[in-house]
N, C-alpha and C positions, 0 to 999 in steps of 0.2 A: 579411482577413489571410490570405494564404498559408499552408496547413499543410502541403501535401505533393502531389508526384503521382507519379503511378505507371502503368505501362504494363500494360492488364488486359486486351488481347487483341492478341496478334498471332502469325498463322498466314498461309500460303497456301492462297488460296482458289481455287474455279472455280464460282463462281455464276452464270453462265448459264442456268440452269433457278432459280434463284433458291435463296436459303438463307436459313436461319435458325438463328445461333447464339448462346453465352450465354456470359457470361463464369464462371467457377468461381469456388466458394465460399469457397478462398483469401483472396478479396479483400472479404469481406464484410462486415468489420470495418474498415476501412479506406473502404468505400463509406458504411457508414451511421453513422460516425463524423464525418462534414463536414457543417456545418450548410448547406452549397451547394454543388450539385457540375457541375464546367466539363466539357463532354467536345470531343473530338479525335477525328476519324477522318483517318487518312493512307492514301490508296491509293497501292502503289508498283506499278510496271508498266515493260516496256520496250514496251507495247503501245504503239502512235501513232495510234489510233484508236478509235470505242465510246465508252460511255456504264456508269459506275457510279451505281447509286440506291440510299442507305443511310435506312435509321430507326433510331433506336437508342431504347427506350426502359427508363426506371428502373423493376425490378419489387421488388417484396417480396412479405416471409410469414413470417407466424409460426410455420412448422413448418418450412421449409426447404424445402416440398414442394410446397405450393400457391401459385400463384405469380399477385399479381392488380397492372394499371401502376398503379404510384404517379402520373400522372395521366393527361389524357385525352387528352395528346397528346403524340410521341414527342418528349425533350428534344432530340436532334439529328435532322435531316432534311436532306436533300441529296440531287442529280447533279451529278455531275461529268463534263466532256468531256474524252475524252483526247487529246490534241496532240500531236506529234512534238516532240521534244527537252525535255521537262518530266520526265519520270518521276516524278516525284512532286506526287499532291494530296491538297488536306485541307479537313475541312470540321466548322465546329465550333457547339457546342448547349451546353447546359445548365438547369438549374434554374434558375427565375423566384423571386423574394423577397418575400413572404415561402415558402418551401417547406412543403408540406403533412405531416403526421407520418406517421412510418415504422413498420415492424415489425422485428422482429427481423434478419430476414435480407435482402440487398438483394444485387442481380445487376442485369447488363445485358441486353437481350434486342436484340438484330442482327439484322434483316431488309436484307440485301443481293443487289443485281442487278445482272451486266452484262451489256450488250447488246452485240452485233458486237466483240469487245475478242477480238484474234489477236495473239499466241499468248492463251488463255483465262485462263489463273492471273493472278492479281494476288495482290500483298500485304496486308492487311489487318491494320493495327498500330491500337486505341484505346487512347489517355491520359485516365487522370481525374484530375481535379484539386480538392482538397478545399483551402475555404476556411472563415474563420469571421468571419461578419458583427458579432459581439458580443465585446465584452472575455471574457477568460477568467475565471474565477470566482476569485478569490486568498484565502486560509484567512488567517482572522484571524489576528494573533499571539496568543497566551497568554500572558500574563506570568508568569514562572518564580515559583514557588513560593516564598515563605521558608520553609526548614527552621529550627521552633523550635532552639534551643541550647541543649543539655541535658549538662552535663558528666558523666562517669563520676559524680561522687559524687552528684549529684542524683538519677540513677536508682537508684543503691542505697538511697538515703532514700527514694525514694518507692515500691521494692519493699519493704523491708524496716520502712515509717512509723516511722522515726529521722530524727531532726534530724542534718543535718550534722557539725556541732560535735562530738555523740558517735559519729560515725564516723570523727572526725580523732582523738577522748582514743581511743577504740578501737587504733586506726592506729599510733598511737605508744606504746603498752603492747605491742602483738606485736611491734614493731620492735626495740624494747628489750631483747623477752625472748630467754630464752638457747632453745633449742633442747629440746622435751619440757619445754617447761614446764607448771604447770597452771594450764587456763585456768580455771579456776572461782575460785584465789585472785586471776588476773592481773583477772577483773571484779570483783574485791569492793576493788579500787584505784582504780576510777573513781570520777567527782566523784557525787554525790546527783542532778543532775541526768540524768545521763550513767548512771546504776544505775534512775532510773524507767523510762529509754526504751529500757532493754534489757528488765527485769521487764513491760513493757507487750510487748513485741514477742514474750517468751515466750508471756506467755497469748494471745493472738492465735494464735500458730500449732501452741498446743495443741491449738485447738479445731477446724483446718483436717482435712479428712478426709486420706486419705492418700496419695490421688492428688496433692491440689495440691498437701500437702507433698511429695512426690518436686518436681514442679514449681519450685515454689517455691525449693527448695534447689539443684535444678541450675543453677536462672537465676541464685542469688545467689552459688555458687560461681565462674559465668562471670565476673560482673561484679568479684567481687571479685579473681578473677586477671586480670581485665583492668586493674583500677586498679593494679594492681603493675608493668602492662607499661610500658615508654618511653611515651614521648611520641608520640616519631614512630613508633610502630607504627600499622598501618592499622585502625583498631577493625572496619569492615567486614569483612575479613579474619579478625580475629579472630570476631565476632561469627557470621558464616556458618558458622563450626565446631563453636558449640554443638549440642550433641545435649543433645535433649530425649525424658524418658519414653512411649511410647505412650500414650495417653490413651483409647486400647478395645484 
């Protein structure tokens, strides 16, 4: 499969005494990202005459510095004869399947020649082209989570170990009551049942040091002005607002 190509050297050249050039580091990640790599050499020239001879071989390194052929023989190799009316040739290589393993950094290394080629400069454009022999790797799905459902009252029973039920006889005595009323007569009007799991919940958080009770009391003041709020109010929203006591 097709991934990409890209054009990673092109310059004029006069290699007549012969040269050796490299492609930059720019492209490095891009090089050693294709599990197979096609190369292109195109000489342009309006010379009509001469002979170009390219190698081009795949180098790596692990430091960026040291530089050894990824293998033992140049992936493209060419000459080209140049001819009146052509202007343009090309000659193409690449990487054999399976490909040998790479290091960190990957460059090209350009050994090119021409011979008798008047006027001297030619063009020198290479394309590499990364492919991928293998399906790509696809991430499972996950399947979404169920988020337990836990209504406002439930978390208050189960912060504060009351039963529901005396948190609704609760609910409906302050509702009823006039404003500054006292609450110590308004609980002595609850059912017997509804008076154990309050008298249970007292000694309980008697005995709480006084950190958690700070704790304790903030979360349960949140929640219980939370179950006062609408409906459609956003409980996240509100929730995110709770300030809680330092705990060092």
């Amino acid at each position: 499969m097709h991934q990409g190509t890209r054009v990673v050297f092109d310059e004029t050249i006069n290699a007549e005494g012969g040269l050796s050039l490299y492609t930059g580091l720019l492209h490095t990640d891009f090089l050693r990202e294709a599990q197979q790599l096609g190369l292109q050499a195109i000489f342009m020239s309006s010379a009509t005459s001469g002979n170009c001879t390219i190698n081009v071989n795949i180098e790596h390194s692990a430091d960026g510095r040291n530089w050894l052929n990824k293998n033992t023989s140049p992936e493209l190799s060419g000459m080209i004869i140049l001819t009146p009316g052509v202007g343009e040739w090309s000659v193409v290589g690449g990487e054999s399947w399976p490909p040998s393993p790479r290091l960190r950094f990957i460059r090209l290394a350009i050994s090119v020649t021409t011979g008798r080629v008047s006027p001297p400069a030619v063009r020198l454009r290479i394309l590499a082209t990364a492919r991928s022999r293998t399906r790509a790797a696809t991430k499972p799905e996950i399947p979404a989570m169920e988020t337990p459902s836990v209504t406002r009252r439930d978390a208050m029973g189960r912060l504060l170990g009351i039963r529901p039920s005396t948190l609704d006889e609760v609910e409906r005595l302050l509702q009823g009551a006039p404003a500054g009323a006292d609450l110590l007569a308004l609980a002595g009007q609850v059912s017997p049942a509804a008076s154990a799991d309050l008298h249970r919940m007292t000694r309980i958080f008697r005995n709480l040091d006084p950190q958690t009770k700070r704790a304790t009391l903030t979360f349960a003041g949140a929640l219980a002005a939370l179950a006062a709020l609408p409906a459609e109010t956003s409980e996240l929203t509100f929730v995110q607002g709770i300030s809680f006591p330092r705990t060092s």
